[in-house]
C-alpha positions as YAML, in Angstrom:
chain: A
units: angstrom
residues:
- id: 1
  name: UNK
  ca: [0.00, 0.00, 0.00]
- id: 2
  name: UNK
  ca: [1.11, 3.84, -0.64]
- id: 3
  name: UNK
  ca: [0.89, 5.74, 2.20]
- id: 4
  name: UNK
  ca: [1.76, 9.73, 2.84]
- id: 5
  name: UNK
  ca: [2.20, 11.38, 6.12]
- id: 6
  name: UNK
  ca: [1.86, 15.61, 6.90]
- id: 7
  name: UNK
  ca: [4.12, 16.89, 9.52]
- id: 8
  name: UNK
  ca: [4.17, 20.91, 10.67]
- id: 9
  name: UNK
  ca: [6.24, 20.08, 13.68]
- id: 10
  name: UNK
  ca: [9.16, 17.82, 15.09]
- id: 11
  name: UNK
  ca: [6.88, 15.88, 17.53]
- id: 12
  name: UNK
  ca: [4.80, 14.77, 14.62]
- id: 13
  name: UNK
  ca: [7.78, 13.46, 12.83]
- id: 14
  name: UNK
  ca: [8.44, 11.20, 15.87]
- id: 15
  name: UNK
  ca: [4.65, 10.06, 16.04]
- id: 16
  name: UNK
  ca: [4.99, 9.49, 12.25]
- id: 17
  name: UNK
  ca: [8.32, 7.56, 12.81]
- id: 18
  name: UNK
  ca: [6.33, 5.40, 15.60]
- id: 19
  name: UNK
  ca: [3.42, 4.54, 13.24]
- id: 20
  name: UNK
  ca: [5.33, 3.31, 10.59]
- id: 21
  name: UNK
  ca: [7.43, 1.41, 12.71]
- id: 22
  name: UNK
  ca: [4.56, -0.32, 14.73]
- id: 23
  name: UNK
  ca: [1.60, -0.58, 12.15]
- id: 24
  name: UNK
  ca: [3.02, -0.48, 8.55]
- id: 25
  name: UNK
  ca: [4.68, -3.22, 6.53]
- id: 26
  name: UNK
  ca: [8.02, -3.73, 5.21]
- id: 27
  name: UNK
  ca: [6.71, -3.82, 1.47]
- id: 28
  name: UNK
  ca: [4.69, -0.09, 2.08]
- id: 29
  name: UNK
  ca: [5.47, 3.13, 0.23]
- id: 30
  name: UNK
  ca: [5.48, 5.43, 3.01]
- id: 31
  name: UNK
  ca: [6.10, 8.94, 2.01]
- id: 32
  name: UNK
  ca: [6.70, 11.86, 4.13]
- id: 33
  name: UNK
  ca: [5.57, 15.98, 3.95]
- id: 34
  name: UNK
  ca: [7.63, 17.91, 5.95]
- id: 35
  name: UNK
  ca: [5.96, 21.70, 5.92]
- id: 36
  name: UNK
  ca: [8.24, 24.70, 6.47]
- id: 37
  name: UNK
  ca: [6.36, 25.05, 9.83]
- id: 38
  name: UNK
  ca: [9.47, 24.94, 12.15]
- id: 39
  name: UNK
  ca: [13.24, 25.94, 12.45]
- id: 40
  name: UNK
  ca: [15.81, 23.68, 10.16]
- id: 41
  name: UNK
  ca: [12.98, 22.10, 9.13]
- id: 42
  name: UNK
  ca: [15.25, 21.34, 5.95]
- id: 43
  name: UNK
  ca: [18.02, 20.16, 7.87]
- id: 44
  name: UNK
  ca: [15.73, 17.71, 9.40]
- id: 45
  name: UNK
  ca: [14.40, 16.75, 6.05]
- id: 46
  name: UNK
  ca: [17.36, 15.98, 4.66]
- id: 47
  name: UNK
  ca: [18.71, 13.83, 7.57]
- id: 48
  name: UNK
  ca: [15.64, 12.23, 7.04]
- id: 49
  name: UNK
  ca: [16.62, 11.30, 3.47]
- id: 50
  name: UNK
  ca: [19.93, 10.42, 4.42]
- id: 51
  name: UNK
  ca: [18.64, 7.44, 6.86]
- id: 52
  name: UNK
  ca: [16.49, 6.45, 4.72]
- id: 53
  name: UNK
  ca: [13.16, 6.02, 6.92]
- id: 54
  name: UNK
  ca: [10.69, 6.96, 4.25]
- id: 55
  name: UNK
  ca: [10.64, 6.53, 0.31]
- id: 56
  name: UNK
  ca: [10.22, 10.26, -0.29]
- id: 57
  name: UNK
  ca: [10.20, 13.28, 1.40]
- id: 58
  name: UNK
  ca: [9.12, 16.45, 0.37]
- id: 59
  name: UNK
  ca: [9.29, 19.64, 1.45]
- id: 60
  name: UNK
  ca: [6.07, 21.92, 1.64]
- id: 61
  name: UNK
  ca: [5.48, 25.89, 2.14]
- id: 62
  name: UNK
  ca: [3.00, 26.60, 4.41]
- id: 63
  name: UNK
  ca: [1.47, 30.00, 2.67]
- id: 64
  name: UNK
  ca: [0.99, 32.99, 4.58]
- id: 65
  name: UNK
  ca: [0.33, 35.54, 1.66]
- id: 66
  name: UNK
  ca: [-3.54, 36.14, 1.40]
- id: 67
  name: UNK
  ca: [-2.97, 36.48, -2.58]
- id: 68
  name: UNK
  ca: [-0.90, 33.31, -2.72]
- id: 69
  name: UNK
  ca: [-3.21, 31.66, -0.76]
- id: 70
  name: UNK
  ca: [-6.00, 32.57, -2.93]
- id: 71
  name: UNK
  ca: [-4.20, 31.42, -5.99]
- id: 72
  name: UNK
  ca: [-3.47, 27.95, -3.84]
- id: 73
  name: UNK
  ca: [-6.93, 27.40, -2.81]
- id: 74
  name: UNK
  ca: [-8.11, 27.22, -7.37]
- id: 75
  name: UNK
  ca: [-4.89, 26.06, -8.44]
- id: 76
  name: UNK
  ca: [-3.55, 23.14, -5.93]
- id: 77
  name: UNK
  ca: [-2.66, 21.20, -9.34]
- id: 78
  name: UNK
  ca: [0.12, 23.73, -9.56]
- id: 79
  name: UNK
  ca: [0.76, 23.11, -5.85]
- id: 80
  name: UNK
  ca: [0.48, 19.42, -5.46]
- id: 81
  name: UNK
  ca: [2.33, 18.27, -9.24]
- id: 82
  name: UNK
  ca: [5.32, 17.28, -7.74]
- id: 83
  name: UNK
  ca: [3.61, 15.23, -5.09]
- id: 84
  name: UNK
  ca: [3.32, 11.70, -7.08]
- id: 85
  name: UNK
  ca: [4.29, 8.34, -7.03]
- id: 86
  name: UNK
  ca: [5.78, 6.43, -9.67]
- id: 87
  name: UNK
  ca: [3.75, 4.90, -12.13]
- id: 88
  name: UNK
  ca: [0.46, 6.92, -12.14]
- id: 89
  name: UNK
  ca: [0.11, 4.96, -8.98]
- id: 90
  name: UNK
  ca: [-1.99, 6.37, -6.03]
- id: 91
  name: UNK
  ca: [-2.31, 6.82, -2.14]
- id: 92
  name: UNK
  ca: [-4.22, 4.57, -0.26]
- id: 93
  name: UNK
  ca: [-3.79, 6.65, 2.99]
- id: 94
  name: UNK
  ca: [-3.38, 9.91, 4.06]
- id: 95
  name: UNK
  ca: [-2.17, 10.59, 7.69]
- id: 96
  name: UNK
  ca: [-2.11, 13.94, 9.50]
- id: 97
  name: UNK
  ca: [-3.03, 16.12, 12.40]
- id: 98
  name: UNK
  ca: [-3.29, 19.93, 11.66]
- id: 99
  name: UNK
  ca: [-6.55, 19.58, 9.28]
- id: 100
  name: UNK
  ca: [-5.71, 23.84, 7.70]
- id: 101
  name: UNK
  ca: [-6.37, 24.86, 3.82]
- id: 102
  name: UNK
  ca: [-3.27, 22.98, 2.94]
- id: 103
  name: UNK
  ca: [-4.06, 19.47, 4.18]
- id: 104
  name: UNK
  ca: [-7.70, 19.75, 3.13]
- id: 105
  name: UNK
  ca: [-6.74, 20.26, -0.58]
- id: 106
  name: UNK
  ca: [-4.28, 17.99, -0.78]
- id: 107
  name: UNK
  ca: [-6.80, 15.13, 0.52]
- id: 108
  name: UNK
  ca: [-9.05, 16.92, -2.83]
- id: 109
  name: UNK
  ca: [-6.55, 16.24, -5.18]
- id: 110
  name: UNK
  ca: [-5.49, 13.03, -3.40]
- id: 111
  name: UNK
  ca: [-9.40, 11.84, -3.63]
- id: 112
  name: UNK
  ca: [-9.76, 12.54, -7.59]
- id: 113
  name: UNK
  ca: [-7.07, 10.23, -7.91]
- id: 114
  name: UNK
  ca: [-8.50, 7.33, -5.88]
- id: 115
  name: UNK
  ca: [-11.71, 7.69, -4.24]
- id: 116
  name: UNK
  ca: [-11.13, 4.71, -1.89]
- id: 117
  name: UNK
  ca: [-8.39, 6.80, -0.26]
- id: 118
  name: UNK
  ca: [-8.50, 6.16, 3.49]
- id: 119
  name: UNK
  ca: [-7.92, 9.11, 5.83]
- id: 120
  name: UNK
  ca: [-6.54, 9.14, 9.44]
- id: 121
  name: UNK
  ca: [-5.64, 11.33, 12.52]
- id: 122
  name: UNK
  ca: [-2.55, 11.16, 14.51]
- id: 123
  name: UNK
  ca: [-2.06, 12.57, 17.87]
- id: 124
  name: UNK
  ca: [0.85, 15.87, 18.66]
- id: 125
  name: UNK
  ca: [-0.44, 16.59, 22.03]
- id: 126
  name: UNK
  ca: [-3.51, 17.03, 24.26]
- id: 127
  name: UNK
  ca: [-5.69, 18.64, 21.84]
- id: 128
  name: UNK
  ca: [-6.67, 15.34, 20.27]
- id: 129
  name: UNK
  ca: [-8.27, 14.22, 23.26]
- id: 130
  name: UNK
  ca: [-10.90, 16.98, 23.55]
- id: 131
  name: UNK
  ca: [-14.01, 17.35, 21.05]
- id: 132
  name: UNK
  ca: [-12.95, 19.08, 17.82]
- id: 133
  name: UNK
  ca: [-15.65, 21.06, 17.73]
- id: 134
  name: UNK
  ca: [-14.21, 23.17, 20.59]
- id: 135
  name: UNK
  ca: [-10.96, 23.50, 18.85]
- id: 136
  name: UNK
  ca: [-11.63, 24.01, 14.96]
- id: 137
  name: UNK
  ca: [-10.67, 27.36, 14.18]
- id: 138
  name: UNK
  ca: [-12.41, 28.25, 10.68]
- id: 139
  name: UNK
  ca: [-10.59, 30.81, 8.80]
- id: 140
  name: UNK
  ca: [-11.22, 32.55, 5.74]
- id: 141
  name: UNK
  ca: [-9.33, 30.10, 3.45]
- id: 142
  name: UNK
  ca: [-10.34, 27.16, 5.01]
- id: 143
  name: UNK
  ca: [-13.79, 27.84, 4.68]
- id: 144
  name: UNK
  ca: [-13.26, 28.76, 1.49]
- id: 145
  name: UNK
  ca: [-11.69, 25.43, 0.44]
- id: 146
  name: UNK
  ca: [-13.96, 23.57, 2.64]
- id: 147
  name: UNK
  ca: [-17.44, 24.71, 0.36]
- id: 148
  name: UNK
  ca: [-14.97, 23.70, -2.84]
- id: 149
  name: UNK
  ca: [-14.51, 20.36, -1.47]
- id: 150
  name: UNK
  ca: [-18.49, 20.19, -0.62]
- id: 151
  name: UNK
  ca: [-19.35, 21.02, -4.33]
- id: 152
  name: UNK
  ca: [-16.40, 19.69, -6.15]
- id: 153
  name: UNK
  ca: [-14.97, 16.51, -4.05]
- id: 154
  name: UNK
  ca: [-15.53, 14.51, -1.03]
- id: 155
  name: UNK
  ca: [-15.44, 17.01, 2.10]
- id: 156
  name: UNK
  ca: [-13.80, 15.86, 5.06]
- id: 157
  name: UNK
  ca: [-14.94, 16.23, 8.05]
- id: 158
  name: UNK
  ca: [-13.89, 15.01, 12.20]
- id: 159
  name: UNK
  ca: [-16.95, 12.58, 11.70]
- id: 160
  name: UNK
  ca: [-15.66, 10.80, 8.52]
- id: 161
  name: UNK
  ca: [-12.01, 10.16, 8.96]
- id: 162
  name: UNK
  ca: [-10.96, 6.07, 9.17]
- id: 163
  name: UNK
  ca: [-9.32, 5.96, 12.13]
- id: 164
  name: UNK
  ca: [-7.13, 7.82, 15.23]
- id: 165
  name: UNK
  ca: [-3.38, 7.08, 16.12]
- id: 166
  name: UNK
  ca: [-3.54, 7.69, 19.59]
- id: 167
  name: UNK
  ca: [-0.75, 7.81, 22.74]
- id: 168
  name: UNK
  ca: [-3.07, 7.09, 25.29]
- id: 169
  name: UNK
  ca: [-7.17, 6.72, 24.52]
- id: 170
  name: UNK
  ca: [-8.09, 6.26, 27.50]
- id: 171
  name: UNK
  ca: [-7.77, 10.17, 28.22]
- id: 172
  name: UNK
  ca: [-10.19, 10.57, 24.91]
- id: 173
  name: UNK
  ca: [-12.91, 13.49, 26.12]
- id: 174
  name: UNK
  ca: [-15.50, 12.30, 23.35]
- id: 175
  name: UNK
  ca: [-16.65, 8.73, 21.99]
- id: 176
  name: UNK
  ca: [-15.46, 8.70, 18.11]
- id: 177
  name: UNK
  ca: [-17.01, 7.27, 15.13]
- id: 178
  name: UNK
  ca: [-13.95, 5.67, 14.17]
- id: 179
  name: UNK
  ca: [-11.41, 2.94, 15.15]
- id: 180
  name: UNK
  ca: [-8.81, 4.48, 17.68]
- id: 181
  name: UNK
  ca: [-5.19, 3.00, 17.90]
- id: 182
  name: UNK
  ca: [-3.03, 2.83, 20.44]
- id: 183
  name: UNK
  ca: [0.82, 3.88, 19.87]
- id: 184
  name: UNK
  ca: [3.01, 1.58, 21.80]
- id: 185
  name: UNK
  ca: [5.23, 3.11, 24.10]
- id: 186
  name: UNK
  ca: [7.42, 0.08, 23.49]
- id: 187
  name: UNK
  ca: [8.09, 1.21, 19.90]
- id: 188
  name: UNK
  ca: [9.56, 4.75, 21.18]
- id: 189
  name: UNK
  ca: [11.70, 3.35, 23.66]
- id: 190
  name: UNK
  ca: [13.10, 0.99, 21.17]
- id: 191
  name: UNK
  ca: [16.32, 0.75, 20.40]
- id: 192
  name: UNK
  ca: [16.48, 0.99, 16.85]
- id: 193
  name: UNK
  ca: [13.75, 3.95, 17.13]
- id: 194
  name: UNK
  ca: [15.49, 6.03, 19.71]
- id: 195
  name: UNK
  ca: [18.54, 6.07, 17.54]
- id: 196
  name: UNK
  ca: [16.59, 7.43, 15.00]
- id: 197
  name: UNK
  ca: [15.42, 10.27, 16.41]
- id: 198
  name: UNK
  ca: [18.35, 11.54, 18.31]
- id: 199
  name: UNK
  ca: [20.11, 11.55, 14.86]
- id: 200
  name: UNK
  ca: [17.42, 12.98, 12.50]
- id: 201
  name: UNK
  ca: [17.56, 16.35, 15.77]
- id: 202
  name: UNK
  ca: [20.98, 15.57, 16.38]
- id: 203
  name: UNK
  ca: [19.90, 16.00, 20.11]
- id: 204
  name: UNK
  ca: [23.79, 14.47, 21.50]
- id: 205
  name: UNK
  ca: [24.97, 17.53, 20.48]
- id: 206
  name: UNK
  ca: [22.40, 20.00, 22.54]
- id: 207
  name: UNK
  ca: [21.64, 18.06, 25.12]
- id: 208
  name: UNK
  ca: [24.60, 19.67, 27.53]
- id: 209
  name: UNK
  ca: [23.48, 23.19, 26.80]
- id: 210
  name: UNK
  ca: [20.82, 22.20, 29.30]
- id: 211
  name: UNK
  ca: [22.63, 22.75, 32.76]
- id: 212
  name: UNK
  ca: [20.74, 24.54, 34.73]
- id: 213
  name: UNK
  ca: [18.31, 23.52, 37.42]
- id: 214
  name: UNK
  ca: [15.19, 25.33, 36.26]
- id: 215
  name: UNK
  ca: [13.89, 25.37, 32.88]
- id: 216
  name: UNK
  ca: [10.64, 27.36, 31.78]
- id: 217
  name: UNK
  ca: [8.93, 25.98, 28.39]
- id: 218
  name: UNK
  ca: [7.74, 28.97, 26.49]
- id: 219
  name: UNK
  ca: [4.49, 28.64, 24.91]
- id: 220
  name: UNK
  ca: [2.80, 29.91, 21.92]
- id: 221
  name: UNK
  ca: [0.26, 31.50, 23.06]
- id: 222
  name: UNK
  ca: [0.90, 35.41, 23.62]
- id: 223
  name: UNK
  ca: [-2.55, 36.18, 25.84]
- id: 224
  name: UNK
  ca: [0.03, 34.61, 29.10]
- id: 225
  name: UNK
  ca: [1.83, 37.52, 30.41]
- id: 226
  name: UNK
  ca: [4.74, 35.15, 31.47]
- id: 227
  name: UNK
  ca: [7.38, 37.87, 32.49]
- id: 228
  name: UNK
  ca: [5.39, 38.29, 36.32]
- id: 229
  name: UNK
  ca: [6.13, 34.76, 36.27]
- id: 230
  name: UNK
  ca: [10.00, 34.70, 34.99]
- id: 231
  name: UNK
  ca: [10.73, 38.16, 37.11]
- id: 232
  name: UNK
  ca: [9.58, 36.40, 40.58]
- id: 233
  name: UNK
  ca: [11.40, 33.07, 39.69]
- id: 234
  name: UNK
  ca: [14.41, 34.88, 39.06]
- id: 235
  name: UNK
  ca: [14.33, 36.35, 42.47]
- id: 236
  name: UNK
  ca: [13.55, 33.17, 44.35]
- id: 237
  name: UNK
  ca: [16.23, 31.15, 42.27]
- id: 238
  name: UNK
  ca: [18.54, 33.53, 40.53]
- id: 239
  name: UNK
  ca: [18.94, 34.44, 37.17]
- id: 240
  name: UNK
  ca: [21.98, 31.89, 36.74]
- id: 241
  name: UNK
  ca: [19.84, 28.80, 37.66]
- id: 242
  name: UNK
  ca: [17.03, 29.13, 34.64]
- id: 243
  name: UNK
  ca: [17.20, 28.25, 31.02]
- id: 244
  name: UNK
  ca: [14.32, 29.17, 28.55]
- id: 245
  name: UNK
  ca: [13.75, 27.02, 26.05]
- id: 246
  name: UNK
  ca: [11.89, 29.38, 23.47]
- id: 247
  name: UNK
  ca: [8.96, 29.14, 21.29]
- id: 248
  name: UNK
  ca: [9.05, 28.96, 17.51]
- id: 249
  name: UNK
  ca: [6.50, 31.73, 17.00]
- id: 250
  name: UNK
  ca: [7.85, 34.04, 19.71]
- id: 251
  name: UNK
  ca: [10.87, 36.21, 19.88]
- id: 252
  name: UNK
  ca: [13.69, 35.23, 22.69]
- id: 253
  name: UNK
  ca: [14.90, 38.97, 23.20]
- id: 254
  name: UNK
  ca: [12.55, 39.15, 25.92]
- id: 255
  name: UNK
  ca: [14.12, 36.61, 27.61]
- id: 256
  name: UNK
  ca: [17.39, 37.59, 26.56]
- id: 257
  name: UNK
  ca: [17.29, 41.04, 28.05]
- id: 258
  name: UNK
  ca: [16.58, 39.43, 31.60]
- id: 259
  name: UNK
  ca: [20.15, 38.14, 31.43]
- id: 260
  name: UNK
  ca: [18.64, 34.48, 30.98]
- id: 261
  name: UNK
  ca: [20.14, 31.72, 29.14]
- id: 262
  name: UNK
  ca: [17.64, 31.12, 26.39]
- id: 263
  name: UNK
  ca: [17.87, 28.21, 23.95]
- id: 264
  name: UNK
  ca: [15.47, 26.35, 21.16]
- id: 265
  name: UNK
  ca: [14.38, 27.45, 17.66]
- id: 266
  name: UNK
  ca: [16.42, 25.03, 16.90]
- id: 267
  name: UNK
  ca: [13.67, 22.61, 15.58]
- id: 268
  name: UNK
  ca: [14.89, 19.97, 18.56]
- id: 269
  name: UNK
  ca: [11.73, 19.29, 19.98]
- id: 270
  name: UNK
  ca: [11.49, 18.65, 23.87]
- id: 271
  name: UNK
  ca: [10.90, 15.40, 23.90]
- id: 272
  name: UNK
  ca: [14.02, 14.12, 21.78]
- id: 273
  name: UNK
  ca: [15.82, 16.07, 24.29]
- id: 274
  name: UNK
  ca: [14.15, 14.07, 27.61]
- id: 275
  name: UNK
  ca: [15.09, 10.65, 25.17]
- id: 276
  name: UNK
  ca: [18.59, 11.70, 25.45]
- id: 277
  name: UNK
  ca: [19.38, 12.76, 29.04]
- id: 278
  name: UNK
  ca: [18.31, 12.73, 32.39]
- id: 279
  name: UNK
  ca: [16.11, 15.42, 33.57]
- id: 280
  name: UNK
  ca: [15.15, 13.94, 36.75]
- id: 281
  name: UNK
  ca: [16.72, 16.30, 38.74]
- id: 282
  name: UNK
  ca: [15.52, 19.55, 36.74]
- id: 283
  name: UNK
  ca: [12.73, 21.69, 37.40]
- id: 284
  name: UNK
  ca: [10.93, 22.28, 34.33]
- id: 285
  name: UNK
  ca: [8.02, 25.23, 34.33]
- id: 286
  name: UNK
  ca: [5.61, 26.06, 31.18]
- id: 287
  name: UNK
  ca: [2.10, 28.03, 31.58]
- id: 288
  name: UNK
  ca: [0.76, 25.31, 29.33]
- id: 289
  name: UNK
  ca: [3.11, 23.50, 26.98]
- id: 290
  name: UNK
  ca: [2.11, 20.13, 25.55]
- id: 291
  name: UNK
  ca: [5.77, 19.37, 25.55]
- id: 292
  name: UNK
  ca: [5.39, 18.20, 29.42]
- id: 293
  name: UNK
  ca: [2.11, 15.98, 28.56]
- id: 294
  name: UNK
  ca: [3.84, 14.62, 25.65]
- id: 295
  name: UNK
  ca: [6.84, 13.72, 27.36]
- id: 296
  name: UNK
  ca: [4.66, 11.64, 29.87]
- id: 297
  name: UNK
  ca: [2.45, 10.06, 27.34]
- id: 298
  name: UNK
  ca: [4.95, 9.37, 24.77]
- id: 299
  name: UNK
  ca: [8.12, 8.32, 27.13]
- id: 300
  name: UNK
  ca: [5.99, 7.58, 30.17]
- id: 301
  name: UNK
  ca: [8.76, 9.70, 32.16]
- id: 302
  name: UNK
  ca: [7.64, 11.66, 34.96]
- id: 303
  name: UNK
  ca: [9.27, 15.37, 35.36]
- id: 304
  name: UNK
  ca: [8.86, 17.89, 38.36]
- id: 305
  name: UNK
  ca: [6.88, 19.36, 36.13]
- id: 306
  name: UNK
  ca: [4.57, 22.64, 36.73]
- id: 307
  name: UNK
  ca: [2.00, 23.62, 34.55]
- id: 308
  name: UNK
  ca: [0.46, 27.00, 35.84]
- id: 309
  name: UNK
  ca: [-2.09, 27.99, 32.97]
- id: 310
  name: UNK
  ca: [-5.28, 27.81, 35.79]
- id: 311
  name: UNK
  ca: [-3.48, 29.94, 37.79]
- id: 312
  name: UNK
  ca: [-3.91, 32.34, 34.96]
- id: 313
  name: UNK
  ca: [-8.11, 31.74, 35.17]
- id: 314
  name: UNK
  ca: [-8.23, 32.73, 31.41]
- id: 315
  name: UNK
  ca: [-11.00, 31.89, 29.39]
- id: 316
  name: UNK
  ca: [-8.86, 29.52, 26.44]
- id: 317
  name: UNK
  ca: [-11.75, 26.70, 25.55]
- id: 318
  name: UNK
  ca: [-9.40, 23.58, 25.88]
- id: 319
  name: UNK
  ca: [-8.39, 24.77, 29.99]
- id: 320
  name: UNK
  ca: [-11.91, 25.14, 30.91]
- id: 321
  name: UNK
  ca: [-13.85, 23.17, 33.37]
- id: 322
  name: UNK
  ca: [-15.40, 21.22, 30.79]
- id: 323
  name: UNK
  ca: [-11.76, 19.64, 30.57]
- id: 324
  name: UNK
  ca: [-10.61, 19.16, 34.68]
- id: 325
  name: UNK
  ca: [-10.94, 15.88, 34.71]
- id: 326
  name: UNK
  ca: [-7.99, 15.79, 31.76]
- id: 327
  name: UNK
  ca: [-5.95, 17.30, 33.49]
- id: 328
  name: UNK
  ca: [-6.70, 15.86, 37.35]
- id: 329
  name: UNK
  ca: [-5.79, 12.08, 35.38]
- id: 330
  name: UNK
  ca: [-2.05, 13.60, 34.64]
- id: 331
  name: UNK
  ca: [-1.83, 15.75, 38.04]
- id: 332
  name: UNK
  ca: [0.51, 13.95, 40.49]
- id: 333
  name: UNK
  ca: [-0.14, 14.57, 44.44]
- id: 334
  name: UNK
  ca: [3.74, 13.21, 44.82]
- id: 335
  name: UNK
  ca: [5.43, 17.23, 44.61]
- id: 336
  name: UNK
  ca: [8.99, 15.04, 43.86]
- id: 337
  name: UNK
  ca: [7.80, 13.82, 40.74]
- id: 338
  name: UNK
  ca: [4.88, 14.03, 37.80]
- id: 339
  name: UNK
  ca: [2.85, 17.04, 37.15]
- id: 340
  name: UNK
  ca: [1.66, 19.56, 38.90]
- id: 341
  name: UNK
  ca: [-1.19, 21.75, 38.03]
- id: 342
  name: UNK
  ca: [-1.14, 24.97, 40.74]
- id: 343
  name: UNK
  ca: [-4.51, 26.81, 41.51]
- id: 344
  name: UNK
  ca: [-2.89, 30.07, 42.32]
- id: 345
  name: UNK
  ca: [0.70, 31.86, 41.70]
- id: 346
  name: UNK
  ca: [1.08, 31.84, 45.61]
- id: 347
  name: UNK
  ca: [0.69, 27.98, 45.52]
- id: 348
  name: UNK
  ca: [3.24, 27.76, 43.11]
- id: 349
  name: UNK
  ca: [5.81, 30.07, 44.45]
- id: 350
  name: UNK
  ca: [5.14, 28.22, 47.99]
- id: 351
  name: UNK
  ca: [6.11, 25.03, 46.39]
- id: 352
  name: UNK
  ca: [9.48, 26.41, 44.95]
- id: 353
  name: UNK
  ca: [10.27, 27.75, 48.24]
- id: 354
  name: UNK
  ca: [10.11, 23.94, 49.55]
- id: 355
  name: UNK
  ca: [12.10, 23.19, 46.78]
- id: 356
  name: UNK
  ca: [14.87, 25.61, 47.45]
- id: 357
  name: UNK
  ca: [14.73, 25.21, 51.26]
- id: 358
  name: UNK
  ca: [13.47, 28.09, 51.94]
- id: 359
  name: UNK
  ca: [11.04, 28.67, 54.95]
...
């Protein structure tokens, strides 16, 4: 069979890598997308294509240009052409997560060319557990593409895809209509697997630049006003004892200009990084990263890890109370090890105090 895989990050590379190790067969095409969603996303790609893990890999643009996208949206012919397999043969399956203009065209254009073509989800963090209707953000261009695909082809839809690749599905928040597989956490720890990954992120070679006691995930997600947070920590644990591992889509100067040691944008995700070395003894802090969850659900290793977003009490749909119980199944009561989930800054800063020694 010809399968083809869609990857906008690093973590869905290694869920993609874990899938075709566990479920596929030796004799399957498997091809890999790699979007232009991350840092050295090409120098990933290419490692990629030197080890050999996939039959082809391609590298995609993810369009930004409200004119370009336009022209993408009636022309995906133009977009899609070098996107084939040998022979006029076809894909049997699609796999992805981020379901955006992009990955709902290409299905299109994948479904003209064989209408049997089977379509399936794959997890990157904690928003696959909750309903997608509470997630689905419906911009211009995807609605746009969406009514072309209702006319034109065979729309897509949460309720219609084949099947979910899933880390845990226990945690699921909603019953699907669809067979739900689990990832085995054997696969990652695997040997041959492990390898792998810390070669396609070369992770050996970062994985000393993380030295310091504390380290604070940045997120994506600009409505936190994480400074409060950073400026207080730095006082109760000094500037010298905190790294930042930065977010793609934000700009490290801010971090920078505190005097801390910032590192990431590197396109090593978090989780490679936990593979490699031992973090059992670090301190790691994030308002809401999926990084942490991911690291337990994918590794099954357990971090002091603080997560502090309902401290924040904003009203983001996925952290409401709808969702609690979520997050009460990863909270761990044991402060020297799993997740914690603090109701209030004061908690939190408390909690440090113990950790530092301080009365």
């Amino acid at each position: 069979m010809n399968k083809l895989f869609i990857c906008r990050t690093p973590m869905q590379i290694i869920i993609a890598i874990c899938i075709k190790k566990q479920f596929f067969n030796k004799k399957d095409i498997t091809d890999l997308i790699i979007m232009n969603t991350f840092n050295n996303y090409d120098v990933i790609s290419e490692k990629i294509k030197e080890l050999k893990i996939f039959n082809n890999v391609y590298n995609a643009e993810f369009i930004k240009k409200k004119s370009k996208k336009l022209d993408f949206v009636f022309n995906t012919n133009k977009y899609f052409k070098n996107i084939i397999l040998k022979d006029n043969n076809f894909y049997d399956e699609l796999y992805f997560w981020n379901y955006d203009f992009y990955t709902a065209s290409l299905r299109a254009y994948l479904y003209k060319k064989n209408k049997n073509i089977k379509t399936f989800l794959f997890e990157e963090a904690y928003t696959m557990y909750f309903p997608y209707k509470d997630l689905n953000k419906e911009q211009l261009f995807f609605k746009l593409i969406t009514l072309k695909n209702k006319i034109f082809h065979h729309n897509l839809t949460r309720d219609n895809i084949d099947g979910l690749f899933m880390l845990e599905p226990k945690l699921l928040l909603y019953k699907p209509k669809c067979p739900v597989f689990k990832i085995d956490s054997k696969i990652i720890k695997s040997k041959n697997v492990k390898d792998i990954i810390l070669k396609i992120f070369n992770v050996n070679n970062a994985i000393n630049k993380y030295d310091k006691k504390y380290i604070f995930l940045e997120d994506g997600r600009e409505e936190y006003n994480d400074d409060l947070v950073i400026d207080n920590l730095i006082k109760k644990v000094g500037k010298e004892n905190i790294i930042v591992k930065s977010h793609p889509r934000r700009n490290p100067d801010r971090f920078i200009k505190k005097g801390l040691k910032v590192l990431g944008n590197d396109g090593i995700p978090w989780e490679a990084l936990v593979m490699a070395g031992d973090f059992s003894k670090k301190i790691i802090i994030t308002i809401s990263s999926s990084s942490v969850i991911s690291q337990r659900l994918l590794l099954g290793k357990s971090s002091n890890a603080f997560l502090l977003f309902k401290a924040f009490h904003l009203p983001v749909k996925e952290f409401n109370g709808d969702y609690v119980k979520f997050w009460d199944n990863l909270e761990s009561s044991d402060i020297n090890s799993g997740i914690h989930i603090p109701k209030t800054f004061e908690e939190f800063y408390n909690i440090i105090d113990k950790i530092e020694g301080k009365n």
